[in-house]
C-alpha positions in Angstrom: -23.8 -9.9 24.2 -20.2 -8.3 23.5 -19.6 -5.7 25.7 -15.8 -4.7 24.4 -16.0 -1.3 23.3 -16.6 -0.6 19.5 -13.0 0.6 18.9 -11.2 -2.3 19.9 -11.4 -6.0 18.4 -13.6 -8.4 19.7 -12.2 -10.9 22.1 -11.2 -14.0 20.4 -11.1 -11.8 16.8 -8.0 -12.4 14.7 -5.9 -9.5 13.7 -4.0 -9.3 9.8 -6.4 -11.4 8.2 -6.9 -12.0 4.7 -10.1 -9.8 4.2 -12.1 -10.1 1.6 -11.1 -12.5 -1.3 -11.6 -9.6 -3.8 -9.6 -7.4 -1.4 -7.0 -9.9 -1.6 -6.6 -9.9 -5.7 -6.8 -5.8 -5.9 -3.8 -5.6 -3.0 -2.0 -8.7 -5.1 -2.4 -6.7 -8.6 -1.2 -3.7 -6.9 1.9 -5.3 -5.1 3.3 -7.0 -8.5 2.8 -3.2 -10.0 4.8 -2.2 -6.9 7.7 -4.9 -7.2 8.6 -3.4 -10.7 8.4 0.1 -9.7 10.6 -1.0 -6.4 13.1 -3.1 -8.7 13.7 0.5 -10.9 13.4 3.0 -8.0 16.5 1.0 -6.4 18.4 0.9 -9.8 17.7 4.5 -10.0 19.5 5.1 -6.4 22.2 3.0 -7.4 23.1 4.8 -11.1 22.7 8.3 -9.0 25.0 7.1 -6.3 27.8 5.6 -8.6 27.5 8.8 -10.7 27.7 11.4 -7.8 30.8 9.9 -6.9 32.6 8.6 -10.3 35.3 11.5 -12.0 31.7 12.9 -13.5 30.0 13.8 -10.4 29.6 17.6 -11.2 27.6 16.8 -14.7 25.6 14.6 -12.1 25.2 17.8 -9.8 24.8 20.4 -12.6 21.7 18.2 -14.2 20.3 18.1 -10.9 20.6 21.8 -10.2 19.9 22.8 -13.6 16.6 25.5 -13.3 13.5 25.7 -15.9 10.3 27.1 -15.0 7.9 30.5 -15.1 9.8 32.8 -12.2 6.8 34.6 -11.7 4.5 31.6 -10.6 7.3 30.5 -8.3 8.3 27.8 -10.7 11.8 28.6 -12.0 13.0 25.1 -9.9 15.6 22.8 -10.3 15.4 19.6 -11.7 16.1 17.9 -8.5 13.0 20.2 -7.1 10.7 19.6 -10.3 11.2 15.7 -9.5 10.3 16.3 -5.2 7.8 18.9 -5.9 5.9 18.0 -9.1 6.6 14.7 -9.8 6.6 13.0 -6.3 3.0 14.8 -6.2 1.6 11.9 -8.2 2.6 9.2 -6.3 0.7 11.4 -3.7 -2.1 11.4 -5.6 -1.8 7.6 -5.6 -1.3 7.6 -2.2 -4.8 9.6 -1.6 -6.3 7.1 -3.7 -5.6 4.5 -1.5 -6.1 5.9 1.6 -9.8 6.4 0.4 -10.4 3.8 -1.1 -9.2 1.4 1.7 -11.4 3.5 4.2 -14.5 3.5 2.2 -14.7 0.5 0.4 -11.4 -0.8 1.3 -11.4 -4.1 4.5 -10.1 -1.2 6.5 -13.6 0.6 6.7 -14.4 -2.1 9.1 -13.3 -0.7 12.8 -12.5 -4.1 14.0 -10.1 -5.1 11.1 -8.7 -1.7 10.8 -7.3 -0.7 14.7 -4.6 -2.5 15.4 -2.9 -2.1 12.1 -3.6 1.5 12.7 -2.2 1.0 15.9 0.9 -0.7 14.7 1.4 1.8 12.2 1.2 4.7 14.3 3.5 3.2 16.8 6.2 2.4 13.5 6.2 6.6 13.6 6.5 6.9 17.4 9.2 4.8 18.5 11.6 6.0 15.9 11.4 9.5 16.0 11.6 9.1 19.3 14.8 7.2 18.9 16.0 9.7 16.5 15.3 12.7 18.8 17.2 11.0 21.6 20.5 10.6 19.9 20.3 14.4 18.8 18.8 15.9 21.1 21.0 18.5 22.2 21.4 19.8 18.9 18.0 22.0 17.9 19.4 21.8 14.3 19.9 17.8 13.7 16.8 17.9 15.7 14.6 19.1 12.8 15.3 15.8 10.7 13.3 14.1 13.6 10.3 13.0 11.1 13.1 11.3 8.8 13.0 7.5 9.6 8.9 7.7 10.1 8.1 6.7 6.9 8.3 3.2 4.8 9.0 2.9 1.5 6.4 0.4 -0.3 8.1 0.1 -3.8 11.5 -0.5 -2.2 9.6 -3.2 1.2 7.8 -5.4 -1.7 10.5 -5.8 -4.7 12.3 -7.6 -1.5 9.3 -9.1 -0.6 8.7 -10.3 -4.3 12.1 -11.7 -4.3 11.9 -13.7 -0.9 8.5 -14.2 -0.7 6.6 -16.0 -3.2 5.3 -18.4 -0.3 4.7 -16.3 2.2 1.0 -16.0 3.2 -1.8 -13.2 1.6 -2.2 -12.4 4.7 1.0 -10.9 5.2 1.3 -9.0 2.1 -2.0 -7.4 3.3 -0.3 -6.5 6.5 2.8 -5.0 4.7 0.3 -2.8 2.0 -2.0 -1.7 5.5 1.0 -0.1 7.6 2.4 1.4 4.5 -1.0 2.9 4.0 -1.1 4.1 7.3 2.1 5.1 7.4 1.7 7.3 4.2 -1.3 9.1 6.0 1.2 10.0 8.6 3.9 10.9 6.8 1.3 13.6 4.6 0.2 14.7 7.9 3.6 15.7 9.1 4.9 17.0 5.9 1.5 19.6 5.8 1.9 20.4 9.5 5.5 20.5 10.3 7.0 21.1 6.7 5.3 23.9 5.8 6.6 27.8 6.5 5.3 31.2 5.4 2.0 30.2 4.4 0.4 32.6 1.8 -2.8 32.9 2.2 -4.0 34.4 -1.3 -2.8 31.8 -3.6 -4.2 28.9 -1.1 -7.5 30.3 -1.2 -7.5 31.0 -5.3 -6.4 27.0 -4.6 -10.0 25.9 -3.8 -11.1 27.2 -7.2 -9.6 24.6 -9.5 -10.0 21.8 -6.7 -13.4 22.4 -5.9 -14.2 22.5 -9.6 -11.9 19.2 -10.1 -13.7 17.6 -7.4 -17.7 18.8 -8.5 -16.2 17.2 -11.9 -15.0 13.8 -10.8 -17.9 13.4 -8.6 -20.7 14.8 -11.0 -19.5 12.5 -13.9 -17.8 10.3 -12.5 -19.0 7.3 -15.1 -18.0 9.6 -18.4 -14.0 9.7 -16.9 -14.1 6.3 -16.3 -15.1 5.4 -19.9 -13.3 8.1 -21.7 -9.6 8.3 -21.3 -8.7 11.6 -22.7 -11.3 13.4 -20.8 -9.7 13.1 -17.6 -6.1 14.6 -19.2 -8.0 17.4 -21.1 -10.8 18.6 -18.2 -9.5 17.3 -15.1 -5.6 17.5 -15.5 -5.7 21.0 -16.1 -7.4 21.6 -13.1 -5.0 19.0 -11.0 -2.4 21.1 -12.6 -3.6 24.7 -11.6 -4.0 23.4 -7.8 -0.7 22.0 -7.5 0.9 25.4 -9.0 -1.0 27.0 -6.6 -0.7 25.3 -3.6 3.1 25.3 -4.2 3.0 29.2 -4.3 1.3 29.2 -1.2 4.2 27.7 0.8 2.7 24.2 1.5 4.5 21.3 -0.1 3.1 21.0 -3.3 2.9 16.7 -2.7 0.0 17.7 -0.5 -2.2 18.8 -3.2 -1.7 15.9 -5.1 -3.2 14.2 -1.6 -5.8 16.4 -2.1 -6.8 15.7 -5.4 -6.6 11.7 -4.8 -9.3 12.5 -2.0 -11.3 14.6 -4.1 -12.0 11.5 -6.8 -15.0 9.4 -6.0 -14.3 5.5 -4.8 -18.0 3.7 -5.2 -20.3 4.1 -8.6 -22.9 6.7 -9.0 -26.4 4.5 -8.9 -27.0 5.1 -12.2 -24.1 3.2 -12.7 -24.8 0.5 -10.9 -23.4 1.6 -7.1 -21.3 0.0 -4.9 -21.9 -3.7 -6.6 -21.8 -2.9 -10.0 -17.6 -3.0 -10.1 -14.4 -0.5 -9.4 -15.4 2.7 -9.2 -13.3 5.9 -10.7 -11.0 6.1 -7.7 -9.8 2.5 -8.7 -10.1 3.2 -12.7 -7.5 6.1 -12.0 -5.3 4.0 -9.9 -5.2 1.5 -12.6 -3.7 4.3 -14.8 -1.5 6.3 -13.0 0.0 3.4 -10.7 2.7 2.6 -13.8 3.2 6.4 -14.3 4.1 6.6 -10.0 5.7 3.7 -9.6 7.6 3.5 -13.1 8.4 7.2 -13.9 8.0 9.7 -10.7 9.2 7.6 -8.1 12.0 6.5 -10.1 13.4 9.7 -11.5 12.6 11.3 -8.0 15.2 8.7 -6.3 17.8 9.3 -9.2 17.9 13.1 -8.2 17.4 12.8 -4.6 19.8 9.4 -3.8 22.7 11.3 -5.1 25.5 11.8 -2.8 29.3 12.9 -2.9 30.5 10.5 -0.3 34.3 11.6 -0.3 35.4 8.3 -0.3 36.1 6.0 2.7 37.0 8.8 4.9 33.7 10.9 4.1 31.7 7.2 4.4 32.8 7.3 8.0 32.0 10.6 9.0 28.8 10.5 7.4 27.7 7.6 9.1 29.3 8.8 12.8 27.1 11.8 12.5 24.7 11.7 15.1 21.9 12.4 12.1 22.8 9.3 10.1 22.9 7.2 13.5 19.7 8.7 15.0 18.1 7.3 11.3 20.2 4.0 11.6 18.9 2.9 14.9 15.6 4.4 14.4 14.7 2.4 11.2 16.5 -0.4 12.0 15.7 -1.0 15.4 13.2 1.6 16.2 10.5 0.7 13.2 10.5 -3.1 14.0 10.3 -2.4 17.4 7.4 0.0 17.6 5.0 -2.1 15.1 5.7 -5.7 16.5 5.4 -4.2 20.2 2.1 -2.5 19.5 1.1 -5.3 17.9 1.6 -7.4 20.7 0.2 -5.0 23.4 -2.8 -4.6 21.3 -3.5 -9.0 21.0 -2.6 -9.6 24.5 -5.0 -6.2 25.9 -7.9 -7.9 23.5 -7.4 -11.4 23.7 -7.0 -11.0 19.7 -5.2 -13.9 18.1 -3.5 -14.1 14.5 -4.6 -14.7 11.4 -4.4 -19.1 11.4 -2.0 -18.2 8.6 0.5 -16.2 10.1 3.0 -16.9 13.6 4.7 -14.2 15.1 8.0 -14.4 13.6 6.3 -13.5 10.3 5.3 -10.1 11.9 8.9 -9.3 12.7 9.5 -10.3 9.5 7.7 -7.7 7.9 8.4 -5.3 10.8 12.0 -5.2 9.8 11.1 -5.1 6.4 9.0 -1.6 7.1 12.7 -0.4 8.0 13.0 0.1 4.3 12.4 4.0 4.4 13.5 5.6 1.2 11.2 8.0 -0.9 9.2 9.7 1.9 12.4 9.5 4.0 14.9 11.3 1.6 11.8 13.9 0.3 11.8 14.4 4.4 15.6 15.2 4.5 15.6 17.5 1.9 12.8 19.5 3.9 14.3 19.2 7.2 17.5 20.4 5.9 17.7 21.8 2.4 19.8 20.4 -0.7 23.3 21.3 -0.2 23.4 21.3 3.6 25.9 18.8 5.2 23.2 16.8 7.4 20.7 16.1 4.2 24.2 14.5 2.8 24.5 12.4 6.4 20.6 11.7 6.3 20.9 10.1 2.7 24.0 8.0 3.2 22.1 7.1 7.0 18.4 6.3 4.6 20.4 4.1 2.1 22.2 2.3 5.0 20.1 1.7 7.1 17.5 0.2 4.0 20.2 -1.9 2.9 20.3 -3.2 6.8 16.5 -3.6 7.1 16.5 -5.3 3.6 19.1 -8.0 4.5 17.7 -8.3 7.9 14.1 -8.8 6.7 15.4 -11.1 3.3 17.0 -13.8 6.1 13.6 -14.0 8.4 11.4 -14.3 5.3 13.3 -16.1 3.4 13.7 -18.9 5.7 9.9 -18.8 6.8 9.5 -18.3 3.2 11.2 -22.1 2.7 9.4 -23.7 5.7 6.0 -22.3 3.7 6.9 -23.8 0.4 7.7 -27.2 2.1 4.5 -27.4 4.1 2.6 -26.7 0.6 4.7 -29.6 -0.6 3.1 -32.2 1.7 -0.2 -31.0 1.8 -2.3 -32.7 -0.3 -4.4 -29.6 -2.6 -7.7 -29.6 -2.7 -8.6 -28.5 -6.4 -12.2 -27.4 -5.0 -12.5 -24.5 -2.3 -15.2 -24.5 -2.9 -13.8 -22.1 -6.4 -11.6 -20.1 -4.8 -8.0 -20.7 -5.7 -5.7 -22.4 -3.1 -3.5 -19.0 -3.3 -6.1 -17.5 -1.2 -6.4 -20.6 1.2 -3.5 -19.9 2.8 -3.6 -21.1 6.2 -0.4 -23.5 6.9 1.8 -22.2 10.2 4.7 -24.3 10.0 
């Protein structure tokens, strides 16, 4: 009879498995969809940062600040604000998605599977806002960017995954898609609570109309939007539209509807459908469509208006990155993030007697610990709120983001990529069995050299 409490792994239970084989192909699709996204997201950054500092840089900066909008809806924004308020709104979207869909359907509904990722997760936030609020802690206004190195950026961690990686185990790609989904729950959390000033109370309540409508829709039919395309952009985008405008003039950052809306869809099939069994549901059929419009237009065009900054040449590069604000995010991603989810990690086996996947060893953890380092979107959409465009510290924060991803990048690329090679070398002289019983040897991943 097991008598370890529910909340905690069984003794003897192993930790970052593999899950579910038809877990493991949905998190694979959505990784390669990722890679790309990552691969233009960073390409992106780089044209914005070469432009923002070439003998053009104020056609760069007038684009950016250049307003369009309806004044009296509170929408006469920038460009650089259109691209963090609207657009990064449907990667949140994408991001609510997920976070439902791993919690319902997902291996992470599953208590046993899903609390020490959790756990590691929660202590990748901790540690390096804790790190950061040391450094500045005497200073109440570098102090507000305290949430910056919190997050991980997913695009950015798995095009250098997909680059190093290709032998790495499934399990371990799992792991990397888990804490970034964790982390993303976090990161909305602080962003509603601690982001948000002057709430307005009117236009949040008119807010529930179109959402609760939007969400009585999705659920109700949920069968006719999966099977009709154009129904969803004609019925269900208008409403998706009027909540966002909305919750924006309410004071709360407008990303948090899209949350909202992602939560709102339904993740199993209707019976009459066929329920759970019967195949994706319309949570996934959405995700299916919007991933390439997140990952290969928002995010993108969000990190060309955000990534830009006037660095002032070598002497500017120095003082940026002695600022206490660009240190405090150095350390805390570089040292802080890796720190706080392999040591949680560790805690959490060695308190449960949990073991590893028989796939994985410990230095593969680290690997991908360093790797969730890579904070980029969330983290520069942080430093604009902490500190507002224009402000001398939300220039630090950036060049201390981009640094210190280009750090955990290279860091993570020479642990994985060496693991990486021993994997593809013990594939190599093992002899493959073409039957597994029909799964493909992909999945059967379970060398530790």
């Amino acid at each position: 009879m097991n008598q370890n409490p529910p909340s905690t792994p069984p003794r003897g239970s192993t930790v970052f498995g593999r899950g579910s084989y038809a877990e493991a192909l949905r998190i694979g699709a959505i990784l390669r969809k990722e890679a790309v996204g990552g691969a233009l997201l960073v390409g992106a950054a780089v044209i914005a940062l070469i432009w923002a500092n070439s003998p053009w840089a104020e056609s760069y900066f007038a684009l950016r600040d250049f307003k369009i909008g309806y004044e009296p809806w509170h929408l006469d924004l920038s460009l650089g604000a259109w691209a963090a308020d609207g657009l990064l709104a449907v990667f949140f979207f994408l991001v609510g998605l997920e976070l439902k869909r791993e919690f319902v359907a997902g291996d992470l509904r599953q208590i046993s599977k899903s609390i020490v990722p959790i756990a590691a997760a929660v202590g990748g936030v901790v540690v390096p806002a804790m790190i950061y609020a040391l450094i500045n802690l005497t200073d109440p206004e570098t102090l507000r960017g305290w949430a910056i190195p919190t997050a991980t950026d997913i695009a950015f961690a798995v095009a250098v995954l997909a680059i190093i990686g290709s032998h790495l185990p499934s399990a371990l790609r799992i792991f990397l898609l888990t804490l970034a989904v964790v982390d993303d729950l976090i990161a909305i959390s602080i962003i509603a609570i601690f982001y948000t000033t002057d709430i307005q109370p009117a236009p949040l309540l008119l807010a529930l109309i179109p959402l609760s409508l939007y969400t009585f829709l999705a659920q109700k039919y949920r069968r006719f939007f999966g099977t009709r395309l154009a129904a969803a952009w004609l019925i269900l985008l208008p409403l998706g539209i009027a909540t966002w405008a909305l919750v924006h003039a309410s004071g709360i950052h407008a990303t948090v509807a899209g949350v909202l809306l992602g939560f709102a869809v339904p993740v199993i099939r209707s019976q009459i459908s066929g329920g759970r069994g019967a195949g994706p549901g319309l949570a996934e059929t959405f995700e299916h469509r919007f991933r390439p419009i997140s990952a290969g237009v928002a995010v993108p065009i969000f990190a060309f208006f955000s990534a830009g900054v006037a660095v002032g040449g070598w002497d500017g590069l120095v003082s940026a990155l002695t600022d206490p604000v660009a240190v405090g995010i150095i350390l805390a991603l570089v040292l802080g993030k890796p720190a706080g989810i392999l040591g949680t990690t560790w805690i959490l086996t060695k308190a449960t007697r949990a073991r590893l996947d028989d796939s994985l060893r410990w230095v593969d953890i680290f690997g991908v610990s360093v790797l969730a380092g890579i904070g980029f979107t969330v983290s520069l959409l942080v430093a604009e709120l902490s500190f507002g465009h224009g402000n001398i510290h939300d220039d630090h924060a950036k060049v201390g983001i981009l640094t210190a991803s280009v750090i955990a990048a290279l860091l993570a690329a020479a642990v994985l990529s060496t693991r990486n090679r021993q994997y593809r070398l013990a594939e190599a002289e093992e002899e493959i069995d073409s039957d597994h019983d029909g799964i493909p040897d992909v999945y059967h991943q379970d060398r530790r050299p």
